[in-house]
C-alpha positions in Angstrom: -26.7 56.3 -46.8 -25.7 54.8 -43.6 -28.3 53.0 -41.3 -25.7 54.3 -38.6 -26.3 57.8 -39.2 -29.9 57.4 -39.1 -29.2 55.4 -35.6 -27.2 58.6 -34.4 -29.5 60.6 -35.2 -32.6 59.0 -33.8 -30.3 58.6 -30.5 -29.7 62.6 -30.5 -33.5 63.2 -31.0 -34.5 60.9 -28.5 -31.7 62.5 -26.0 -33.0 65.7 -26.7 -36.5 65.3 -25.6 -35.5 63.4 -22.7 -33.1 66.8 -21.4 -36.0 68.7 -22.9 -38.8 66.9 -20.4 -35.9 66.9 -17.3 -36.1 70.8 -18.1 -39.5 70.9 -17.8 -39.9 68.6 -14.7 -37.3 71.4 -13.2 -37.8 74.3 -14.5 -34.6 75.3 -16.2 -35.2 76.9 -18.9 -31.3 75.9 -20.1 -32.1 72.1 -20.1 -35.1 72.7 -22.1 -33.5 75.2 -24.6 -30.8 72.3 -25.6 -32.7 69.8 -25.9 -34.6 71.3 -28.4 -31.1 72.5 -30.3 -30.9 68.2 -30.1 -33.9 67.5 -31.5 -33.1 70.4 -34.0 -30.1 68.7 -34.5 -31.5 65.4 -35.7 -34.2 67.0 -37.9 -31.0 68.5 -39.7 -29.0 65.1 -40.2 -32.3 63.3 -41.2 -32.5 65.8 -44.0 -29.3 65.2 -44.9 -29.8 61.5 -45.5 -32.6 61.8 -47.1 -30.9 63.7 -49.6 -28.1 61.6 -49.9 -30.6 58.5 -50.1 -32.2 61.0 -52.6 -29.1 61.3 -55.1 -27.9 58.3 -54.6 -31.2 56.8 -56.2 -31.0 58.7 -59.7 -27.2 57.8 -59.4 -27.7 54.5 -59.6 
């Protein structure tokens, strides 16, 4: 598993509460919808590192 693609992802959840609070401060309802899909986002590739980490460790 790549420490990079844990990076990545951390850096797309953290973009998408930061467009998700901007959408709140303004009101649109657009800013706040994607950056929860962002956050949604991350949740999905830090699943899929853990399962890679997760097969990788009764590989080896």
């Amino acid at each position: 598993m790549g420490l990079d693609d844990r990076a990545k992802a951390a850096a797309k959840n953290i973009e998408g509460k930061a467009q998700e609070a901007w959408g709140n401060v303004t009101g649109d309802p657009e800013d706040k919808a994607e950056g929860k899909a962002k956050q949604a986002e991350s949740e999905v590739r830090h699943g899929v590192e853990d399962v890679k980490d997760n097969i990788k460790e009764k590989l080896d």
